[in-house]
Structures are given as C-alpha cells and as structure tokens.
TIVEX-807570 format. One record per residue: residue in one letter; x, y, z of N, C-alpha, C, O in turn. Coordinates in steps of 0.2 Angstrom, whole numbers, plus 5000, padded with zeros to 4 digits. Atoms other than C-alpha are relative to their C-alpha. Layout:
% residues N
AXYZXYZXYZXYZ
...
% end
This chain:
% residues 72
X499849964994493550015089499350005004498850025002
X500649994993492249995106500050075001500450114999
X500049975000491550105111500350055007500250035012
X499749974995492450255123500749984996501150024999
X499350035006494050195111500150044996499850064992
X499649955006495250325103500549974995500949934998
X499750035000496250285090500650055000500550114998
X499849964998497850345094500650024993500849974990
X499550005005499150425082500649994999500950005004
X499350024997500850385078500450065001500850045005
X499549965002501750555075500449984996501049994998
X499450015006502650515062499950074995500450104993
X500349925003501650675053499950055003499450065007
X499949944999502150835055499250055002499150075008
X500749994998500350895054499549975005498950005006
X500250024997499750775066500150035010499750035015
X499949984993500650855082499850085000499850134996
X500049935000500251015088500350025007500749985011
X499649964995500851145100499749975008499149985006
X500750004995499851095118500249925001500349905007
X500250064998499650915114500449985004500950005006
X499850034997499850795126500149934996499749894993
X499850055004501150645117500449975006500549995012
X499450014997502250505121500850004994500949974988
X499450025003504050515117500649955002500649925008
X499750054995505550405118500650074999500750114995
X499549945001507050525122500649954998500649894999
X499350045003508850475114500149955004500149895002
X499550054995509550385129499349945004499449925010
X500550035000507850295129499949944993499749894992
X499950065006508150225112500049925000499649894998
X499950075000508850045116499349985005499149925003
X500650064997507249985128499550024998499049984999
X500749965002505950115120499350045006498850065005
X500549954993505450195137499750064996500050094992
X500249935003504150335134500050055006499950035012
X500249964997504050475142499350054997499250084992
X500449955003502450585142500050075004500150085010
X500049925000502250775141499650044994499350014990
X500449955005501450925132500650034994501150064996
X499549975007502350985115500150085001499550115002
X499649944999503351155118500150024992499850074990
X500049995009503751155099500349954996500749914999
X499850045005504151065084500750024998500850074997
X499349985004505951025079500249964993500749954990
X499850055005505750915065499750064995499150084996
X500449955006505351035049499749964993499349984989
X500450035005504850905036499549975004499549975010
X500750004996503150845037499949955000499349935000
X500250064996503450675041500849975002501349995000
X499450044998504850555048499949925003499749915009
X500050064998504950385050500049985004499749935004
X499950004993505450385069499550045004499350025009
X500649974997504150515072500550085001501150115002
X499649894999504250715074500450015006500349985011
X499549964993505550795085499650025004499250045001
X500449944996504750885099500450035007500849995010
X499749964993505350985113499250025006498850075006
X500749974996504150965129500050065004500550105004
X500049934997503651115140500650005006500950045008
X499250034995505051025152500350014997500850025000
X499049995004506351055140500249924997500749904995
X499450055000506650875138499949994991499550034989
X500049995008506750825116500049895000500249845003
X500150095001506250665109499650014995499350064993
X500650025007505150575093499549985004499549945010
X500850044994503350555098499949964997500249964992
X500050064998502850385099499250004996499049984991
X500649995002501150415100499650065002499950095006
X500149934997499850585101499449985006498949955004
X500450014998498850565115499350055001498850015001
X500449945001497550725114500250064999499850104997
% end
C-alpha cells in the first residue's frame, strides 16, 4: 500500500460496520449489475456476525442493502 492508501473493508463482518459509517452498498434491485450506492449506516439488520454477501444495513435514507465496502 502507497502512501495516502487505505485499505478498504469488505463488510462481510458484523463488527467491521458501525453506526455512522460511511459504506458502499448494492440495494436488491441492484443485484444483477452490482451498482453501489453510498450512504451513512442508520442500523444493522444482519444479526450474525458475518455473511457472505456482506452485512444488511439500513442507510440514514431509509434505503437497505449488503455493504460492499466500508469507506470510513
């Protein structure tokens, strides 16, 4: 990694997102092309502490999706 280079996370772990963060998600009807949308985490709807698609989240928009990646 250069430097000024973050490495980013995937969301796949429950302890990795927090409340606040700014993530990308893809929303369901997003699914087949993999568009992201980004937003700040409202709350966690995935209750196990990891998922192969990535944690559920509900942004402060209301809209719900698996985050992708966290960005801070």
């Amino acid at each position: 990694m250069g430097v000024g280079e973050r490495e980013l996370k995937s969301g796949k772990n429950r302890s990795d997102v927090a409340i606040g963060a700014t993530v990308d998600i893809v929303l369901k009807k997003d699914q087949p092309t993999g568009r992201l949308t980004r937003g700040r985490v409202a709350r966690l709807l995935t209750n196990s502490s990891t998922h192969p698609h990535g944690i559920k989240v509900m942004l402060d928009d209301g809209q719900v999706g698996r985050v992708q990646a966290i960005i801070e």
